[in-house]
C-alpha positions, 0 to 999 in steps of 0.5 A, spaced: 507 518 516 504 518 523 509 512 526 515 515 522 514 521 527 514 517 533 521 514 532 524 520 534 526 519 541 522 525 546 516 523 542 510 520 547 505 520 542 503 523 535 496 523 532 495 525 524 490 527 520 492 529 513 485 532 511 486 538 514 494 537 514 495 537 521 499 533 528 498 533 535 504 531 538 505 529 546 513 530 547 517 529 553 521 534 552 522 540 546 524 537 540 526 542 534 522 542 528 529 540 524 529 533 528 521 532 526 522 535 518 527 529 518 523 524 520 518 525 514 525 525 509 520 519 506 515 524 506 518 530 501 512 533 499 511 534 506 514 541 510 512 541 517 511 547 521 509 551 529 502 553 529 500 560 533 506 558 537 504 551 539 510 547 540 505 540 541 501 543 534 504 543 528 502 544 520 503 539 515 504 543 508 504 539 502 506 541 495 502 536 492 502 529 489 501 530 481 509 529 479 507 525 473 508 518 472 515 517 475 512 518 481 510 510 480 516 507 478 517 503 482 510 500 481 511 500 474 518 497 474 515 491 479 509 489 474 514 489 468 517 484 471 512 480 473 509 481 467 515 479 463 517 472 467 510 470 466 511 471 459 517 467 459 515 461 463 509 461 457 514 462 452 518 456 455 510 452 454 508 448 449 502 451 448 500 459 451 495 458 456 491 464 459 489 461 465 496 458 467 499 466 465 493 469 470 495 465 476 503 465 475 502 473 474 497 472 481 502 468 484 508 473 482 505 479 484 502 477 491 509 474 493 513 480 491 508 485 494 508 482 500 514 482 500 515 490 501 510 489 505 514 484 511 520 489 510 516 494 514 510 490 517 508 496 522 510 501 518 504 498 512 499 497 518 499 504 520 498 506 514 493 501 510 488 503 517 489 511 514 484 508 508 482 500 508 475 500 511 476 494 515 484 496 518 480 502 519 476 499 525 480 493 526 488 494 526 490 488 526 487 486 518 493 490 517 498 485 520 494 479 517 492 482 510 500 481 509 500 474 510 493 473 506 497 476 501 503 471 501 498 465 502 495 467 496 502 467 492 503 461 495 496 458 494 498 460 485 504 459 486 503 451 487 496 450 484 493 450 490 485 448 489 484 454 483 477 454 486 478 457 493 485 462 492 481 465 486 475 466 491 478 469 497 482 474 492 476 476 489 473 478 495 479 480 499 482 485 494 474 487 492 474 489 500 481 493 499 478 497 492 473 500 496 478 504 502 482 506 495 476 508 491 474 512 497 480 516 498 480 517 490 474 521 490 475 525 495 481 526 494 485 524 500 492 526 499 495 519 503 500 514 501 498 507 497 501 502 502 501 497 496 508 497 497 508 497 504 512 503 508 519 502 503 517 506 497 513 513 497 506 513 492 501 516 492 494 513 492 491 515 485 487 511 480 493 507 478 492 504 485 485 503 482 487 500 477 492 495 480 486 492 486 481 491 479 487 488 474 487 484 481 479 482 481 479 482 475 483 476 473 480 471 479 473 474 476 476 471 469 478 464 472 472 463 476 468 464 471 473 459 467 472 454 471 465 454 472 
């Protein structure tokens, strides 16, 4: 949101905190509230208004994040689809292997996930340094957890040394959950950035959900190659 703000020309600097629903925003100039409402069109949920007259501080009021689950149809759509050519490609297979289906669907989620990701790289950064408790501290993970992300689909993708892709994914998504489950209990209204900037989702336990599928199946072959 924050860096959506920033694009608007007159903006200097813009600082958000969605806790308590507020932005300090520096201006070179007096910018109608029309101009920044239009910027948060990605944010709809969110209406933006003057507080006490101050035209450098403004309200975020949001309407709430529980839509139900259409909210998240696009990340349904996409794990379908993963879920369905990894079916098709064991089906094409002499003999269903669970091992090979695991790592193909790693593979096909990493690389798609990415790939939002790298349609708004600074967008996504700026977002995943809302919660991720390194991005956090350290903004450039944000940049270089995309990159993690596609080399571990491509490490599935090749077969590259099971061993150590399942390890590094093991423990880069068991660090990601813990900024996620974070959010979650204490009920933090920010967006997942788990596709990147591009679509508006927000964080829940079904972003829980697909950190611990994503733990679990390298826990699963780890284990299944001890």
């Amino acid at each position: 949101m924050q860096h959506l703000i920033q694009k608007v020309p007159g903006i200097r600097e813009v600082k958000v905190d969605l806790a308590s629903e507020s932005a300090d925003i520096l201006m070179e100039k007096h910018i109608p509230l029309t101009d920044l409402q239009e910027s948060l069109k990605d944010y709809p949920k969110y209406s933006i208004s003057e507080i006490q007259g101050n035209q450098d501080h403004v309200s975020l009021e949001s309407e709430g994040t529980d839509k139900g689950i259409l909210v998240y149809k696009p990340l349904l759509i996409i794990f379908a689809f993963i879920t369905g050519i990894t079916l098709l490609v064991e089906f094409n297979s002499n003999q269903f292997s669970w091992m090979r289906a695991m790592s193909n669907f790693m593979a096909g989620f990493f690389l798609v996930f990415s790939f939002f990701k790298l349609l708004d790289l600074k967008g996504f950064a700026d977002s995943y340094a809302m919660y991720d408790v390194i991005a956090r501290r350290f903004k450039p993970w944000g940049y270089l957890y995309v990159f993690t992300e596609l080399a571990l689909g491509i490490a599935y993708l090749i077969g590259f040394n099971p061993m150590v892709t399942n390890v590094v994914t093991f423990i880069v998504m068991s660090v990601s959950i813990i900024g996620v489950l974070q959010s979650v209990l204490n009920k933090r209204e920010i967006k997942c950035a788990c596709l990147g900037a591009v679509f508006n989702l927000p964080m829940s336990t079904v972003t829980i959900v697909e950190d611990a599928l994503m733990i679990g199946m390298s826990g699963v072959m780890i284990i299944g190659m001890i």
